[in-house]
C-alpha positions as CSV (number, residue, x, y, z in Angstrom):
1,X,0.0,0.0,0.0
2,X,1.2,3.5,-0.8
3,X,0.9,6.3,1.7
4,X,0.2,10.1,1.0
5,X,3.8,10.4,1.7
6,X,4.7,8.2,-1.0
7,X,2.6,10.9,-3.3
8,X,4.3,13.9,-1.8
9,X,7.9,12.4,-2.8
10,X,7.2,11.3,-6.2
11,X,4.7,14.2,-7.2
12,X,7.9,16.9,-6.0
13,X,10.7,14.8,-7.7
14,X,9.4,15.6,-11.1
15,X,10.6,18.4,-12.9
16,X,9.7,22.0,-11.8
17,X,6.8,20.3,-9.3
18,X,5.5,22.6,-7.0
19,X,3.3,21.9,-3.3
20,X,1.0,24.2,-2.3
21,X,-2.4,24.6,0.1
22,X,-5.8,24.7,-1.7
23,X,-9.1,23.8,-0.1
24,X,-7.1,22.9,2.7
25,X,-5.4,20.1,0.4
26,X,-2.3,19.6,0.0
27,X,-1.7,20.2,-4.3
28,X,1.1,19.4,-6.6
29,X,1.2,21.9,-9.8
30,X,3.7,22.2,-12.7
31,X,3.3,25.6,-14.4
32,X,1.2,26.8,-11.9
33,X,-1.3,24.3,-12.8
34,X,-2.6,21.5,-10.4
35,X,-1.9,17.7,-11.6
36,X,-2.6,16.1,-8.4
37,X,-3.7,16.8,-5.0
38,X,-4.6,14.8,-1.8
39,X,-7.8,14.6,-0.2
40,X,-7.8,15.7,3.4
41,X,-7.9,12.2,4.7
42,X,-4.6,11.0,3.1
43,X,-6.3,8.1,2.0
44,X,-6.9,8.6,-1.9
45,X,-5.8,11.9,-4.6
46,X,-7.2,13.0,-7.8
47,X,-5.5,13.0,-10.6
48,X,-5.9,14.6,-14.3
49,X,-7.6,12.3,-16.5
50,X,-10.0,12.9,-20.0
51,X,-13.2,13.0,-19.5
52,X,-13.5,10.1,-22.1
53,X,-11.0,8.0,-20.6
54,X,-12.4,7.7,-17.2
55,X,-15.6,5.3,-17.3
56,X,-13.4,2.7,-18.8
57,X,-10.9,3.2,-16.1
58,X,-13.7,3.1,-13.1
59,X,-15.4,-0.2,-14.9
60,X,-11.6,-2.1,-14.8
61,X,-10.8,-1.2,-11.3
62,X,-13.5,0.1,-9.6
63,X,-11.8,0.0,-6.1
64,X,-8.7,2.2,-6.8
65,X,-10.6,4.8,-9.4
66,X,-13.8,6.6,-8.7
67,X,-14.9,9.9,-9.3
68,X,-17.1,12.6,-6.8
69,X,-20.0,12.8,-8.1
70,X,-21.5,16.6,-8.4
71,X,-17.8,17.6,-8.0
72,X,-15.8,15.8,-10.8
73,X,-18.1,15.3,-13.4
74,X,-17.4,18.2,-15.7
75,X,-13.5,18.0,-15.1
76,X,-10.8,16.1,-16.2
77,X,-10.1,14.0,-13.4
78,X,-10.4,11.1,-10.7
79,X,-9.5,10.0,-7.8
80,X,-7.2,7.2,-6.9
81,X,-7.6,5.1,-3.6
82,X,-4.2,4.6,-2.5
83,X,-4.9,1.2,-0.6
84,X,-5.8,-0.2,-3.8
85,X,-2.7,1.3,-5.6
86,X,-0.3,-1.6,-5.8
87,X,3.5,-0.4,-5.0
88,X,5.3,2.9,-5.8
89,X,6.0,2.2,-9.0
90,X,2.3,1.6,-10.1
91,X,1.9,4.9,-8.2
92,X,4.7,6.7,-10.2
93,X,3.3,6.0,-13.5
94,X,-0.3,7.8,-12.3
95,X,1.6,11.1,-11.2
96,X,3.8,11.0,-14.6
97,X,0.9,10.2,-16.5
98,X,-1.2,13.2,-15.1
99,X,2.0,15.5,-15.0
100,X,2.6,14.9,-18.9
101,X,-1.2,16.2,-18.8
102,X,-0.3,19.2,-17.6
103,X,3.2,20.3,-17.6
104,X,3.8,23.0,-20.5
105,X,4.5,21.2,-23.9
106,X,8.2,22.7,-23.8
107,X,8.6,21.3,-20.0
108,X,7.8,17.4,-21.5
109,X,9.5,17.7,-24.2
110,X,12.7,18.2,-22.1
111,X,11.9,15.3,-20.4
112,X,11.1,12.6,-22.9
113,X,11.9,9.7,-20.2
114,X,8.9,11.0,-18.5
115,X,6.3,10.8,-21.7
């Protein structure tokens, strides 16, 4: 099981990562923008994800993804149970994944063994 520590460490060792308090939360931005944050229970995060991609996702694994329902249903994202995440490296790939989604085209692009 990862641990929102786990998520703090990973999320600030990619390039030009940034914490910072919103809602309370605890967020994780690249060019000012948010790619993941923790809820205020430690025990899951959202993620950026498209809209289109995020049924499919729910319907494989249905206890790690989920979405809140009046809250993320017109934005790209979900939320991630970390119990159900499987190791660190499982978790590494869901942070990359929704940095690439955010960071500034010019930022990934420097960083090709992150895409």
């Amino acid at each position: 099981m990862v641990t929102a520590e786990d998520v703090r460490t990973i999320a600030l060792s990619l390039p030009e990562t940034s914490e910072k308090l919103a809602w309370g939360m605890p967020t994780f931005r690249v060019g000012g923008k948010i790619f993941a944050s923790l809820a205020d229970d430690d025990a899951s995060m959202g993620v950026k994800c498209p809209q289109q991609d995020r049924a499919g996702l729910i319907a494989s694994e249905p206890r790690k993804f989920f979405i809140r329902t009046g809250h993320d249903d017109r934005y790209a994202w979900l939320r991630v149970r970390l119990t159900a995440v499987e190791d660190t490296a499982e978790l590494r790939v869901i942070l990359e994944d929704s940095w690439r989604q955010t960071a500034p085209r010019t930022l990934t692009e420097a960083h090709p063994d992150l895409t």
